[in-house]
Each structure stands twice: as structure tokens, then as C-alpha cells.
C-alpha positions as CSV (number, residue, x, y, z in Angstrom):
1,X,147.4,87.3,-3.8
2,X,146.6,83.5,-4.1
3,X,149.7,81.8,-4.8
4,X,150.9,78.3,-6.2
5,X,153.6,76.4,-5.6
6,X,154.8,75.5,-9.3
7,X,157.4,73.1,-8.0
8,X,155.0,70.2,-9.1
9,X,154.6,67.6,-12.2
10,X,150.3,67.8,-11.2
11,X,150.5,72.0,-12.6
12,X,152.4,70.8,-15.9
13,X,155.9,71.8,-14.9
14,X,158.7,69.5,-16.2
15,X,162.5,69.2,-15.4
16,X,165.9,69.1,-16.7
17,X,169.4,68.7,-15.0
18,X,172.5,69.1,-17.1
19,X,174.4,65.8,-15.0
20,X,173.1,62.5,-14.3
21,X,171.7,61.5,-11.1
22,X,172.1,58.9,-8.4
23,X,169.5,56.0,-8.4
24,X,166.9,57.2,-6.6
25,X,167.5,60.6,-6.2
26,X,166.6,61.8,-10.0
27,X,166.1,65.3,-10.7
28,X,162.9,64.4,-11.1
29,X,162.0,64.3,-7.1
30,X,161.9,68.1,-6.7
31,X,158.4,68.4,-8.9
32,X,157.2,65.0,-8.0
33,X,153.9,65.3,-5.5
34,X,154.5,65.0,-2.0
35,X,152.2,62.1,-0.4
36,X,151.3,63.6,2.7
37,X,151.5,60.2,4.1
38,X,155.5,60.4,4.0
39,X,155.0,63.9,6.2
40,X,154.2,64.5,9.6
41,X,151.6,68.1,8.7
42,X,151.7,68.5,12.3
43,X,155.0,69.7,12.8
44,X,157.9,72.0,10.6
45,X,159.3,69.8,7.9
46,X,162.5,68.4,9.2
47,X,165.5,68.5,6.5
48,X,165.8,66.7,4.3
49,X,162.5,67.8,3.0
50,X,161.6,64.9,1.8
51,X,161.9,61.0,2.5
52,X,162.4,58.4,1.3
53,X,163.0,57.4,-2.3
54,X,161.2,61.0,-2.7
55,X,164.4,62.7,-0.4
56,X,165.3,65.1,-3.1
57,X,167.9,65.2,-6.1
58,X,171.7,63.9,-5.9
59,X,174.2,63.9,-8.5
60,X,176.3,60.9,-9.3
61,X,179.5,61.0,-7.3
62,X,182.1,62.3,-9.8
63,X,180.0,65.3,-10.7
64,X,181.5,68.6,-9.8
65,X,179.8,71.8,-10.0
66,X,178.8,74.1,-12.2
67,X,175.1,72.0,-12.5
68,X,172.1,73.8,-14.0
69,X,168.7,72.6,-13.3
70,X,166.0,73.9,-15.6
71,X,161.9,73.6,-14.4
72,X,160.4,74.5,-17.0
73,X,156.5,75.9,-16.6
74,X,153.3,75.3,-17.8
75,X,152.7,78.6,-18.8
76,X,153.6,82.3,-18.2
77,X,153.5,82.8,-13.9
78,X,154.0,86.3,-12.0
79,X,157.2,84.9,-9.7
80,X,156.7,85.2,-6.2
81,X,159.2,84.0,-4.7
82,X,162.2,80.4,-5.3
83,X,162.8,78.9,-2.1
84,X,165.6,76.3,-2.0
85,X,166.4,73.3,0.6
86,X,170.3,73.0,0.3
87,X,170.6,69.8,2.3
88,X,170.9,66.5,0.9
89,X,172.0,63.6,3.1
90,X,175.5,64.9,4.4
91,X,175.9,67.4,1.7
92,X,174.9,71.0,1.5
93,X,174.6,73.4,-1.6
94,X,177.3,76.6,-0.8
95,X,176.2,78.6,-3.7
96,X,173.2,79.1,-6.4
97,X,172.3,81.4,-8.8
98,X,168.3,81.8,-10.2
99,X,167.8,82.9,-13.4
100,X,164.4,83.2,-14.8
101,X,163.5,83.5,-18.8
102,X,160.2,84.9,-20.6
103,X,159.1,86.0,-23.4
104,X,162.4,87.5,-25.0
105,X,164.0,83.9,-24.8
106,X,167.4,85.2,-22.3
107,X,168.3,84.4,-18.9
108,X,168.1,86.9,-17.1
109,X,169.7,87.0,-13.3
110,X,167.3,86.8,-10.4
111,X,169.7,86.5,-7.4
112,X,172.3,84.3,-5.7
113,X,172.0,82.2,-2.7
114,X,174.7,82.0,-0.4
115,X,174.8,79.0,2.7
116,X,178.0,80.3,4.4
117,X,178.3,77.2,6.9
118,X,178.0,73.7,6.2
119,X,175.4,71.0,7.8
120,X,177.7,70.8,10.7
121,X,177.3,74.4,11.8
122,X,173.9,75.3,12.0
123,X,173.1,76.1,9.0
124,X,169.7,74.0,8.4
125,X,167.8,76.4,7.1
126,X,166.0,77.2,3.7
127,X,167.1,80.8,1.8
128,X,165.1,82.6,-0.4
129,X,164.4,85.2,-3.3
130,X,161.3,86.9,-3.5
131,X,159.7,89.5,-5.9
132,X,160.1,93.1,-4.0
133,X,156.4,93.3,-4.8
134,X,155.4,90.5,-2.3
135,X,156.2,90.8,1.3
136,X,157.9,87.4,2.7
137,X,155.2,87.1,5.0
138,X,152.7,86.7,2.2
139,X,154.4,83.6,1.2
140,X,154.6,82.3,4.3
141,X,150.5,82.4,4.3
142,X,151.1,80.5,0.8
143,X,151.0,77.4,3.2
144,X,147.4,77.6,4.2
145,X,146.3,78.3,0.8
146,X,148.5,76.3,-1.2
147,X,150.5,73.6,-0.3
148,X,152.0,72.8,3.1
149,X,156.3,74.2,3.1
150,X,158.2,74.9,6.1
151,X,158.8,79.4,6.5
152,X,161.7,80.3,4.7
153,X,164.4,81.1,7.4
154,X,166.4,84.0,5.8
155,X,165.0,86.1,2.6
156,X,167.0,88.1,-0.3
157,X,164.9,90.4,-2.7
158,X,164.8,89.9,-6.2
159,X,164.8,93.8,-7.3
160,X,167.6,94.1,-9.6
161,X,166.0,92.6,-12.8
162,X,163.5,93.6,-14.8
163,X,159.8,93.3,-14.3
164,X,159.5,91.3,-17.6
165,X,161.0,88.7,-15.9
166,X,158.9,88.6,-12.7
167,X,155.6,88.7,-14.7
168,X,156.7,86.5,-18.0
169,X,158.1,83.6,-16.2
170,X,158.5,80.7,-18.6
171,X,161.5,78.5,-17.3
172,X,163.3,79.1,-14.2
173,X,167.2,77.8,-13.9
174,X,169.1,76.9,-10.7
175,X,172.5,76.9,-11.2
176,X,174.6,75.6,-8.6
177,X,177.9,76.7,-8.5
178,X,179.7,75.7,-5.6
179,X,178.6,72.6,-2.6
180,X,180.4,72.4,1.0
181,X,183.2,69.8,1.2
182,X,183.6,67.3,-1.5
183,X,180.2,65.6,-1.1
184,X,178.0,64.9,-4.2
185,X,176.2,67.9,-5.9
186,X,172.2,68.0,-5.1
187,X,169.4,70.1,-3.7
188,X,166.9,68.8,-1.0
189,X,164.3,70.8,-2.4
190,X,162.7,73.5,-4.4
191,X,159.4,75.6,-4.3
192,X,158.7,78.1,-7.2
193,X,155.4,80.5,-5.8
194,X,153.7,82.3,-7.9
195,X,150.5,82.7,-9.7
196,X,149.3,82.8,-13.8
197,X,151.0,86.2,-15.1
198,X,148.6,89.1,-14.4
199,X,149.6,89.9,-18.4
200,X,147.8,86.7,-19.5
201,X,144.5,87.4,-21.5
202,X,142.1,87.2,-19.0
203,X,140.1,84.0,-20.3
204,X,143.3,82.5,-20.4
205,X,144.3,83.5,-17.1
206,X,141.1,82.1,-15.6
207,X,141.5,78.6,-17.2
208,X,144.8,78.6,-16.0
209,X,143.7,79.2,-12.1
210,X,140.7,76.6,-12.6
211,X,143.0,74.2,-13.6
212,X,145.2,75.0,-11.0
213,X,142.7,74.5,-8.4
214,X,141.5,71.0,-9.7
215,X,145.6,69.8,-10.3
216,X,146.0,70.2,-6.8
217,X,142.8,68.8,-5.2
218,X,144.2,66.3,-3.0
219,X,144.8,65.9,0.7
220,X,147.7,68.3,0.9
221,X,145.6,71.7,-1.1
222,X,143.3,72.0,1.6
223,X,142.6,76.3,1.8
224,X,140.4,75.7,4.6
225,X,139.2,72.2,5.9
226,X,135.8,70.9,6.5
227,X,134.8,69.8,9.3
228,X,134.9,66.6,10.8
229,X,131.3,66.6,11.5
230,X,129.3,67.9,9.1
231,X,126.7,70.4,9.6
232,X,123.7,71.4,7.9
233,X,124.2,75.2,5.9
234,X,121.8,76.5,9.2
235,X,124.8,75.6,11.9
236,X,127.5,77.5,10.4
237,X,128.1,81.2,10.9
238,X,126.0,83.5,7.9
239,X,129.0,85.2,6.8
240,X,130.7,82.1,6.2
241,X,128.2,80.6,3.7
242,X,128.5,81.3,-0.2
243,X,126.1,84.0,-1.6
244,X,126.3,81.9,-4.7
245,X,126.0,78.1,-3.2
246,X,124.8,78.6,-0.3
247,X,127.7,76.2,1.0
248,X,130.6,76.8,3.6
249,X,133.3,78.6,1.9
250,X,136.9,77.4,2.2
251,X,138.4,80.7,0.1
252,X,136.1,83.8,0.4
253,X,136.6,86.3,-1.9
254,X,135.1,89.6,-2.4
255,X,133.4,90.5,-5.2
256,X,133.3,94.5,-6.3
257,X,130.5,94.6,-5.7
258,X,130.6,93.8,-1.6
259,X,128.8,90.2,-1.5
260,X,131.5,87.4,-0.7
261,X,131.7,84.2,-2.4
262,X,134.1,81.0,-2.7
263,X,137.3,81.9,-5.4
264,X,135.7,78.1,-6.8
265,X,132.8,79.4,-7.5
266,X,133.2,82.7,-9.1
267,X,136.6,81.6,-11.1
268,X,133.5,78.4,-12.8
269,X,131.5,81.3,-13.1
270,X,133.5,84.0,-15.2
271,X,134.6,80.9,-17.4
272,X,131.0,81.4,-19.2
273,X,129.6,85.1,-17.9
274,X,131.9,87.4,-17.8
275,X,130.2,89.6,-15.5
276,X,129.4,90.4,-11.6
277,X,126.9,87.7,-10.9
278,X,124.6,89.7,-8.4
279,X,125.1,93.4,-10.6
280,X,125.2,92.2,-14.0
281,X,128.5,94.2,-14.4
282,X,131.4,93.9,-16.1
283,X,134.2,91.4,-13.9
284,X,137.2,90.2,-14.5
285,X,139.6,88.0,-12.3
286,X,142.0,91.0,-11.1
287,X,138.8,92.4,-9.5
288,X,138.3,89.8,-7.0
289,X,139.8,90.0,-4.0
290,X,140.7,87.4,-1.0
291,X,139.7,88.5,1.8
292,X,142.1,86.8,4.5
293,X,140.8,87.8,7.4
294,X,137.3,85.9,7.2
295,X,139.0,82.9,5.7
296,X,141.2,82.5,9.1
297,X,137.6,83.2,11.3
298,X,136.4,80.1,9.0
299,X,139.8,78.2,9.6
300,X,139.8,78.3,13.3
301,X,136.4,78.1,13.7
302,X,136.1,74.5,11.7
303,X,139.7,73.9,13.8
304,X,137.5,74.1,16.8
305,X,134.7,72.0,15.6
């Protein structure tokens, strides 16, 4: 499962909080890109997530909770997982509820996060809901694929709702109910995973993940990275060179019929021929499949180069 992090203005998500911000600190920072200049990518994220005038969203000072924040999304996704960053400066969210709405236009309840001790008792971590159908591992690996977030430290499943409302995921709504002490209501940060809804017509679907791939070319979507030398297509490994292109893969994929190829280049492909390239078959997007294991080979072997 390739996922996205929908947490981001570049995919066509947009944000609404129900109280006014601090200078600064606008609701708008949680789906503003992350300049990976402002980040150290060799190390964890250290909290707050982010930096700088980018550090996150903060309420004005007389603004006591209940608070909803409302991202809403580009299109339909299949939710993966909602990981939240409590911390903001010296405060620290205690409670939040997610809610997620589709295509019957009602909140329904995803799950609440509890942080039972404040900043000054250990509790710097980063809590999570994710979909019962996707192992916490899986978006863990999100990070090499997508873009670059610190492991969530402490997961609760989302298995209580209804699967309209993992698969239809229009808006998403943190609500948060309750912060530690009397310090000013914010979050330090927010990553919605997920991918276009696997009940999207398929054309759609596929224009939806090569637009996602384009949005996020940049320094920080890097599946695989290229070498810092170049070589010519003769000096890499055979199975790590497109069928199609002839050119190093960064996301191999396998195609039903066996031959591998880069997700690019058969999601450009199936916007025109809807078909196997090297059967002449019948293919749609659902039938492709990552195959993970050859795209770590390729990452440590270019780590190495």
C-alpha cells in the first residue's frame, strides 16, 4: 500500500479552526510544506515538529477548549492512519477526538487520543489511530515512500466505525477537548496517511495518484534516491532497471504479469492504455503491486554508492 501524507496544502487539502490563532502560529502551519532545510533528515524529529514560524498551531490565549479543526481533502482517501504531535511550546494537548465524514455528509467517530502526563513527565511522544486494515508498521515505512515523520510512539485502532468512513474520507475533524494546565490550546502537528479511495472510478483514481506524485516532487518525496554519482544503465544491477525505461527504478512495482517496472511509469501509462503493457491485457491500478523488498535492495544499494 503506497501511502500519502494528506497533511499538506501541495495535495489540495485546506484548513479550518473554529478559534483564532496566535501570530505566527495559524492553523494554517499543520498543511503548510515542510522545507527540509528547517529539519535535520538525519536524525528523529525533535518536538516541536516543526520550527520556526512553521512550529505548529496555537490558539490565542483566552481560548479554552472545546476547538475543532477541520482539514478538509482533495478528494475521497482510504484513511490509513491520523497521527497527532500534542506539544506546542510549553503546552500539551490532554485529549482529542477524530471524526472523519464521507459521502453521507455525518461525522462519524474515529477514536480518542489520550496524553495522560504532561511535557514535564515524559510524555513526548506522538499517538495514533490507524485503520485495523493496515498494520502500524506499514506506516512507519510511509516515511521512505512518502514524506519523512518521526514513528508514532503508541498506536489505538480505529475498528469501531464503519468502513464507509475509512474508504470515503472527505473531511477529517480534530477536536480537542481538554489541554494540560492552563496553557494556550494548539497542536504541534498532524499527518493524515492514506491513499485515493480504492472506491474511486479507476481513471479517476489514477489521476489522483499521478497528481499526487508530481505535488510532492521535491527534496523531501524522495522513494528511493539517486545516486550521487551517476552511472550509466550498464553499472546498476539488471533487476533494478525499468522494463519499460530502461532507467533505475526508485518504486518497483510488479505488474501481473511478473515483469517489474517504476509505479511512475505504469501509473503515465494506464492514464492512456488501459492495459498490461508487455501482455496486451486488461490492467487496472489495484493490480499493481509494490514490491518492497527490491525497493530496500535499491535503497541501500544507492546508500552505498
Amino acid at each position: 500500500m503506497e501511502l500519502f501524507d494528506y497533511a499538506d496544502s501541495r495535495l489540495g487539502s485546506s484548513i479550518t479552526c473554529s478559534c483564532p490563532s496566535t501570530t505566527t502560529y495559524e492553523v494554517e502551519n499543520l498543511i503548510n510544506h515542510r522545507e527540509q532545510n528547517q529539519i535535520d533528515s538525519g536524525t528523529a524529529y525533535q518536538f516541536p515538529l516543526l520550527v520556526g514560524s512553521r512550529g505548529g498551531f496555537m490558539a490565542e490565549s483566552f481560548v479554552r477548549p472545546p476547538a475543532d479543526i477541520i482539514i478538509t481533502l482533495p478528494y475521497q482517501i482510504s484513511l490509513a492512519a491520523v497521527i497527532i504531535n500534542p506539544c506546542i511550546r510549553l503546552g500539551q494537548t490532554r485529549v482529542a477526538s477524530i471524526f472523519t465524514q464521507g459521502n453521507k455528509q455525518r461525522w462519524e467517530f474515529a477514536g480518542r487520543l489520550v496524553w495522560s502526563t504532561g511535557i514535564g513527565s515524559g510524555a513526548r511522544s506522538k499517538y495514533g489511530l490507524h485503520n485495523t486494515d493496515v498494520q502500524p508498521e506499514m506506516i512507519q515505512q510511509a516515511k521512505t515512500v512518502c514524506l519523512r515523520h518521526p514513528d508514532a510512539s503508541t498506536w489505538s485502532s480505529i475498528q469501531t466505525i464503519p468502513a464507509s468512513a475509512l474508504h470515503f474520507v472527505k473531511s477529517i475533524r480534530v477536536s480537542i477537548t481538554s489541554m494540560h494546565d492552563l496553557h494556550a490550546l494548539g497542536l504541534g502537528g498532524i499527518e493524515i496517511w492514506g491513499q485515493p479511495s480504492q472506491r474511486m472510478p479507476e481513471s479517476e483514481r489514477v489521476r489522483a495518484w499521478e497528481y499526487a506524485y508530481q505535488a510532492l516532487k521535491s527534496k523531501e518525496h524522495i522513494e528511493t534516491p539517486m545516486p550521487a554519482n551517476p552511472k550509466t544503465t550498464s553499472e546498476y544491477p539488471a533487476e533494478f532497471i525499468d522494463s519499460i525505461t530502461q532507467n533505475l527504478m526508485t518504486d518497483p512495482v510488479i505488474l501481473p504479469s511478473g515483469v517489474r517496472c517504476d509505479r511512475s511509469t505504469i501509473a503515465r501509462h494506464l492514464l492512456g492504455h488501459q492495459t498490461d503493457p508487455f501482455t496486451g491485457l486488461a490492467l487496472n491500478y489495484d493490480q499493481v503491486k509494490p514490491d518492497l523488498a527490491l525497493k530496500l535492495r535499491i535503497q541501500r544499494w544507492v546508500d552505498h554508492q
